[in-house]
C-alpha positions as CSV (number, residue, x, y, z in Angstrom):
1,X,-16.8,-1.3,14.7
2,X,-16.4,0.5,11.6
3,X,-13.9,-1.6,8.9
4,X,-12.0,-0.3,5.6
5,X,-11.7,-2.0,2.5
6,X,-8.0,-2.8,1.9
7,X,-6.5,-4.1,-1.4
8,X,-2.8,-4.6,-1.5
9,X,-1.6,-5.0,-5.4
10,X,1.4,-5.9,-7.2
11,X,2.3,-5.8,-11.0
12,X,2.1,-9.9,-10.2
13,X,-2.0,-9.4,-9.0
14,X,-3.5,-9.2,-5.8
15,X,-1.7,-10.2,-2.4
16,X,-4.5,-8.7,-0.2
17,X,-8.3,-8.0,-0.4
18,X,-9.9,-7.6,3.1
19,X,-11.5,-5.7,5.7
20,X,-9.6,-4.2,8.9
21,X,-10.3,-1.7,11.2
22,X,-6.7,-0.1,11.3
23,X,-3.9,0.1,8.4
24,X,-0.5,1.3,9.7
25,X,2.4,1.2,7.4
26,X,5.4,3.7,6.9
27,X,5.3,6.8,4.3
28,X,8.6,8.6,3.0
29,X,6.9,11.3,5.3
30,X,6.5,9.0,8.3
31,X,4.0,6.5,9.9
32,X,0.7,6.6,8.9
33,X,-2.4,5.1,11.3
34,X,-5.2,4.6,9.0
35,X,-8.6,4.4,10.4
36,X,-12.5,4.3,8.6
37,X,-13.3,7.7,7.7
38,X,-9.6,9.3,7.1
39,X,-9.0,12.1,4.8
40,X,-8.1,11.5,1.4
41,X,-4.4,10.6,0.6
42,X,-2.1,9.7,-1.8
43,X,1.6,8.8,-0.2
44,X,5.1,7.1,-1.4
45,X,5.9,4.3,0.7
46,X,9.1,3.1,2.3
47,X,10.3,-0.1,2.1
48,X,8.3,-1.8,5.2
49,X,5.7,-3.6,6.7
50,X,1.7,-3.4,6.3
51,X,0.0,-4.3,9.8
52,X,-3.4,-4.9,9.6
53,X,-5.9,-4.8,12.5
54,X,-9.1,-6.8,12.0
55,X,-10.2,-6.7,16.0
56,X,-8.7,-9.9,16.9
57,X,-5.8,-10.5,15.1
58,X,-2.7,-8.2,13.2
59,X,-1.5,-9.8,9.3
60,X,1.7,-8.5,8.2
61,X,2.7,-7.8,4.6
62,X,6.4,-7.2,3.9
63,X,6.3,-3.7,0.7
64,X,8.7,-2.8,-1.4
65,X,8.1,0.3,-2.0
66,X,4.7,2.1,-3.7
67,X,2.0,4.3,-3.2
68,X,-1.1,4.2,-0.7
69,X,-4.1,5.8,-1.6
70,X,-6.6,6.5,1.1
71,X,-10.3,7.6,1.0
72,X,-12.5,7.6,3.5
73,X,-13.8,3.7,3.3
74,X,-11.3,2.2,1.3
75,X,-7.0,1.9,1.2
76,X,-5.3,0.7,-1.9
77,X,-1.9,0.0,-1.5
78,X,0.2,-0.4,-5.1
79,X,3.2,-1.9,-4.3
80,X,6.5,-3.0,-6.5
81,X,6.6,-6.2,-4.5
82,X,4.5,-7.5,-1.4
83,X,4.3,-10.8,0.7
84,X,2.5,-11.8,3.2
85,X,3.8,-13.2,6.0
86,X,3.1,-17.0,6.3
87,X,4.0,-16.9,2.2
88,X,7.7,-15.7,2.7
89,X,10.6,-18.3,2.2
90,X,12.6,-17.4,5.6
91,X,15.8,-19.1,3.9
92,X,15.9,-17.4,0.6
93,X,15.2,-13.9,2.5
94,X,18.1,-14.9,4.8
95,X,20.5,-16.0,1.9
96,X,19.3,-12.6,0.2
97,X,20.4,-10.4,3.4
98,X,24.0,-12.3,3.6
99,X,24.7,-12.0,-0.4
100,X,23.5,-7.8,0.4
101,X,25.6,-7.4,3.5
102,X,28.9,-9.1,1.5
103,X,28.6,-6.6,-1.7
104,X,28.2,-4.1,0.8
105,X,31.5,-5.1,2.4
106,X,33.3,-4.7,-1.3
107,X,34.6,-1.8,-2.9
108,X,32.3,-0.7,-5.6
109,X,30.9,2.8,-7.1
110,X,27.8,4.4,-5.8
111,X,25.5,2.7,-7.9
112,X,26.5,-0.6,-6.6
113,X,26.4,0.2,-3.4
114,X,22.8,1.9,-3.0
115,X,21.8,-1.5,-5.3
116,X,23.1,-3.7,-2.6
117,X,22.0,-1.3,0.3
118,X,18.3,-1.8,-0.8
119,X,18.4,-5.0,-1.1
120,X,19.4,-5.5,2.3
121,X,16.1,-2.8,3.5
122,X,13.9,-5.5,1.5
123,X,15.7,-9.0,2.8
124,X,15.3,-7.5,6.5
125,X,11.8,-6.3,6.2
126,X,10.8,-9.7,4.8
127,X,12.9,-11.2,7.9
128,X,10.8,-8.4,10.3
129,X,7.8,-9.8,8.6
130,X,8.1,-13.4,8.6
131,X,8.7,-13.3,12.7
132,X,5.2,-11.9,13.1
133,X,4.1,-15.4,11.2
């Protein structure tokens, strides 16, 4: 089967560098199914999980945020943060979602709020993520 070349990059270096045969992930526009020989794109991402399809097996890799670019052999994802699934610490993702959910329960200004509102997206996706491990 045909495979695509998928680098997954941080301002921290590389987290992934493999070939799948599938990439899905979510876009601010939706979820994207990436197969060898899609059309070239260049997409914001939500904050989310990467599944990647070799043939046998699905890795997961808890974003941040970014941008994908796609060409027709090759996906680079550049991502504000990523983590794989078997590298995430389960207890300090878990301690990050409780702190979130409390300053969510406060009374603070809008700033504050969409801070702590974030950070509860990224401590649940890492959660999400880690339970595929």
């Amino acid at each position: 089967m045909k495979t695509l070349q998928v680098s997954i990059v941080t301002p921290d270096g590389p987290v992934y560098d493999s070939e799948v045969e599938m990439v899905s992930t979510k876009a601010e526009s939706g979820e994207l199914g990436i197969l060898p020989g899609h059309i070239p794109l260049v997409a914001p991402l939500q904050i989310g999980a990467v599944r990647l399809n070799n043939g046998t097996e699905t890795e997961y890799v808890a974003v941040s945020g970014g941008f994908l670019e796609v060409r027709p052999e090759k996906v680079t994802i550049l991502a504000q943060t990523a983590e794989r699934a078997e590298n995430i610490d389960i207890a300090r993702a878990e301690e990050a979602k409780k702190r979130a959910e409390s300053r969510l329960q406060g009374n603070q200004d809008d700033t504050d709020f969409r801070r702590a509102e974030l950070a509860l997206k990224r401590a649940m996706n890492r959660i999400d993520v880690y339970k595929h491990h």
